[in-house]
C-alpha positions in Angstrom: 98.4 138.4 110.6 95.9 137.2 113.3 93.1 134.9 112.9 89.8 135.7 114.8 86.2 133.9 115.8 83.2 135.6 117.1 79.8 134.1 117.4 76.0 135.1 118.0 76.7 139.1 117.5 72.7 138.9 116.9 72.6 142.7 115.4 74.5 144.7 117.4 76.4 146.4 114.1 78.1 149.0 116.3 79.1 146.3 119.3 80.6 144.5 116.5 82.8 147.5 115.2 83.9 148.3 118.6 85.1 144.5 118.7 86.9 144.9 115.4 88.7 148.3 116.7 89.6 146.7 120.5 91.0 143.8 118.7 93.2 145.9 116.4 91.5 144.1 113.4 93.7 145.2 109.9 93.2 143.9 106.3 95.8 141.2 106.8 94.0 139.5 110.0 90.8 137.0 108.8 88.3 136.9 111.0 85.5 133.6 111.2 81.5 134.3 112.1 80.1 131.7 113.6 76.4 132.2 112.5 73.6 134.2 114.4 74.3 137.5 113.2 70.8 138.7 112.6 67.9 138.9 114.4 66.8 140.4 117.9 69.6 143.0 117.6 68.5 146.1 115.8 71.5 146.0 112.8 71.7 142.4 111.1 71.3 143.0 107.7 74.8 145.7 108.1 76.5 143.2 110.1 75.8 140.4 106.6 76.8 143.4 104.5 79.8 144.4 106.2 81.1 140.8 106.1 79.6 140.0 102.6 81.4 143.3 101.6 84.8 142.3 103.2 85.2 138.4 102.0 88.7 139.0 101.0 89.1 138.7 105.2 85.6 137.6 107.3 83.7 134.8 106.5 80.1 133.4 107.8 79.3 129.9 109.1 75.2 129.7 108.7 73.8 130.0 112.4 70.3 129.0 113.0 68.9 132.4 112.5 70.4 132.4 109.1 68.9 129.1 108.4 65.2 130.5 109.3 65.6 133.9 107.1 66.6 131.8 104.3 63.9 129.7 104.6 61.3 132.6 105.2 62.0 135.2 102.5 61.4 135.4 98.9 64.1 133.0 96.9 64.1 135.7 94.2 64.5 138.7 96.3 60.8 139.6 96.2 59.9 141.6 99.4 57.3 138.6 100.5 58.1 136.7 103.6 55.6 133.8 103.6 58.0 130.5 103.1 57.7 127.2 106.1 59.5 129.3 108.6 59.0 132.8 107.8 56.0 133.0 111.3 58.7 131.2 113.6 61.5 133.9 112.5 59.2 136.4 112.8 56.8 135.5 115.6 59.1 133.8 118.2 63.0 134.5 117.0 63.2 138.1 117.0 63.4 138.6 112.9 61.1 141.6 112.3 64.7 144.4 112.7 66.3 142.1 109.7 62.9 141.3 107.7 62.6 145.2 107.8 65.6 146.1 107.0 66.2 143.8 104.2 63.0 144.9 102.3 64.8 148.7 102.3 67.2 146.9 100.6 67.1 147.4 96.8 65.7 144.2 94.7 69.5 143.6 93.1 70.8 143.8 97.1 68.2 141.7 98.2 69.3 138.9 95.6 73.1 139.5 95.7 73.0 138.6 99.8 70.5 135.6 99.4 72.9 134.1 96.8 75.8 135.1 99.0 74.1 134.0 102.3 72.9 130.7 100.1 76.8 129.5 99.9 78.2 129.9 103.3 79.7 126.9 104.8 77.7 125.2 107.6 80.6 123.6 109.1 84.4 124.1 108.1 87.8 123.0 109.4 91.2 125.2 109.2 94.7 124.4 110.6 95.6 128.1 112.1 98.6 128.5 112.9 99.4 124.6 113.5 96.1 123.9 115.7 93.5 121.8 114.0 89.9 124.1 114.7 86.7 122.9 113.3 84.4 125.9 113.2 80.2 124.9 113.8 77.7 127.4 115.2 76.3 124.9 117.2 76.8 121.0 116.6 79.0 119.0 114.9 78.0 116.4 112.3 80.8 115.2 110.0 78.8 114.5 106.7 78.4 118.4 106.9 82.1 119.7 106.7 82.7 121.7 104.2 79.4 121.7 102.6 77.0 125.0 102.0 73.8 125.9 102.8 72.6 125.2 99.3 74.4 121.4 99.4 72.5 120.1 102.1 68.6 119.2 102.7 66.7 121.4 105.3 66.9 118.8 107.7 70.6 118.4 107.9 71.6 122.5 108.4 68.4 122.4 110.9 70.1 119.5 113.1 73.3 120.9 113.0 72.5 124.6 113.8 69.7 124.0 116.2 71.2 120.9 118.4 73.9 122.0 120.7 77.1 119.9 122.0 76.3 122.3 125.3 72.6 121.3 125.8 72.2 117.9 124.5 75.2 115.6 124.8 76.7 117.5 127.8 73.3 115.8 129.8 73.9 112.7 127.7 77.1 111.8 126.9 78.9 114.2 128.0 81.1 116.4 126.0 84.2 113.8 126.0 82.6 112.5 123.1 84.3 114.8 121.1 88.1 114.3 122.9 88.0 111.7 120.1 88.2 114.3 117.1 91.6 116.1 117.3 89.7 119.3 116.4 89.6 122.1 119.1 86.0 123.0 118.5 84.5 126.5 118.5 81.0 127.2 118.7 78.1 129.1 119.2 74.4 129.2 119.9 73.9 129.0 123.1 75.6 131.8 125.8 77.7 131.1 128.0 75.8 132.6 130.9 73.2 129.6 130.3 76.1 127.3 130.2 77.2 127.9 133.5 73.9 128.6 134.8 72.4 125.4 133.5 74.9 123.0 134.6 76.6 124.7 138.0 79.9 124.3 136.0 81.2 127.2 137.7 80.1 129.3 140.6 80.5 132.8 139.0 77.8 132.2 136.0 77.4 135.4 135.3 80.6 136.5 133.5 81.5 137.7 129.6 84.7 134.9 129.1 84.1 131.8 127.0 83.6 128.4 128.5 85.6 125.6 127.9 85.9 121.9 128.4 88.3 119.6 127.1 88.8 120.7 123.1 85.2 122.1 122.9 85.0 125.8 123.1 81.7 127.9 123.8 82.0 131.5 122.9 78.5 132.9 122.9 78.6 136.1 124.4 74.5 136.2 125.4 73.6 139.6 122.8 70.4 137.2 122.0 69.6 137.6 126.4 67.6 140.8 127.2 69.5 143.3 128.5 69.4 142.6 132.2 70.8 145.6 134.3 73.4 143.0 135.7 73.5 140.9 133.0 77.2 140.8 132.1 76.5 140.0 128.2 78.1 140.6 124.7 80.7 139.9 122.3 83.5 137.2 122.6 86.4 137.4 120.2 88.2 134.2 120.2 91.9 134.9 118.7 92.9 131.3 117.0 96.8 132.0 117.3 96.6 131.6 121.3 93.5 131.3 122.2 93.1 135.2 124.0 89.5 136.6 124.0 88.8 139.7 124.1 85.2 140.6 125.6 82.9 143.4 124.3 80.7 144.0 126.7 76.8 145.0 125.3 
């Protein structure tokens, strides 16, 4: 029994599979999404189904991309996208493949993954095996552990999946802000290639491995970058019993 994180698979349905198969993912291993896995990619209404479908082992942390379709489609189900977000998913964020594909979607489907999608955690905490993770798609505000998307105002899931510890506090206060928590953090949101890129950490930017500094963990594999020809993007799989990856390239 293995416990897995992957973040930002953004679509890719099939990517994802092969991730599952390289890792050697069985019924007894649990495996953690941390948000962003719609949008831009062609697939993100199968990648929701296939973890809605296998709860009993995966799990979804809302991402931002989440947060917008939620706040964009019909709260009944209806096939109407019109709510305050609904031109900024579609427009700007690459939502038109899920708003699509969610509209095939019968009107009982559409409602069962709305009230599914509705009570995933935003951020959650596990001790795995006897490491102490806390588990955000992007930020990390305490007054949102272990509360759903349907606990919290707009404003608090919009903070915390839209503000980054990467691009905001690493230019303020750095990330050994967080070396108080005794939480290893693993997140999302933003790819690693910008990480490096961004902020010279490393000279070889342009590499498919998470980034790391101090207990904070960046594991964004860049599926949400267009596909470069040398762009060296995809999937990161982040096993929690010793900290391996495994990368998926797109």
């Amino acid at each position: 029994m293995a416990g897995y994180v992957v973040s930002d698979i953004h679509g890719y349905y099939d990517l994802f599979l092969k991730g599952l198969s390289e890792i050697g993912f069985t019924g007894k291993d649990y495996l953690y999404c941390l948000g962003d896995a719609i949008d831009r990619g062609p697939d993100g209404i199968k990648v929701l189904r296939h973890i809605m479908d296998n709860s009993e082992n995966m799990d979804l942390i809302i991402g931002n991309h989440e947060l917008m379709m939620l706040n964009s489609v019909d709260p009944e189900g209806k096939t109407e996208c019109n709510g305050p977000d609904s031109s900024f998913w579609l427009g700007a964020n690459g939502g038109y493949p899920t708003y699509e594909s969610y509209t095939d979607l019968s009107y009982e489907k559409r409602r069962r993954l709305l009230e599914w999608l509705s009570n995933r955690y935003v951020i959650r905490n596990l001790r795995y095996p006897d490491h102490d993770y806390c588990l955000t798609h992007s930020y990390y505000n305490p007054k949102c552990m272990w509360k759903r998307y349907n606990e919290l105002p707009y404003a608090k899931v919009w903070s915390n999946t839209w503000s980054s510890m990467w691009r905001e506090d690493f230019l303020t206060h750095g990330l050994d802000v967080y070396s108080k928590y005794d939480y290893t953090f693993v997140c999302g949101h933003v790819p690693v290639q910008n990480i490096r890129r961004w902020h010279e950490a490393e000279k070889e930017w342009n590499c498919l491995k998470s980034f790391r500094h101090n207990n904070v963990i960046g594991i964004d594999g860049g599926c949400s970058l267009e596909k470069e020809g040398s762009l060296h993007n995809g999937l990161i799989f982040l096993r929690l019993d010793d900290l391996k990856e495994f990368a998926i390239p797109l």
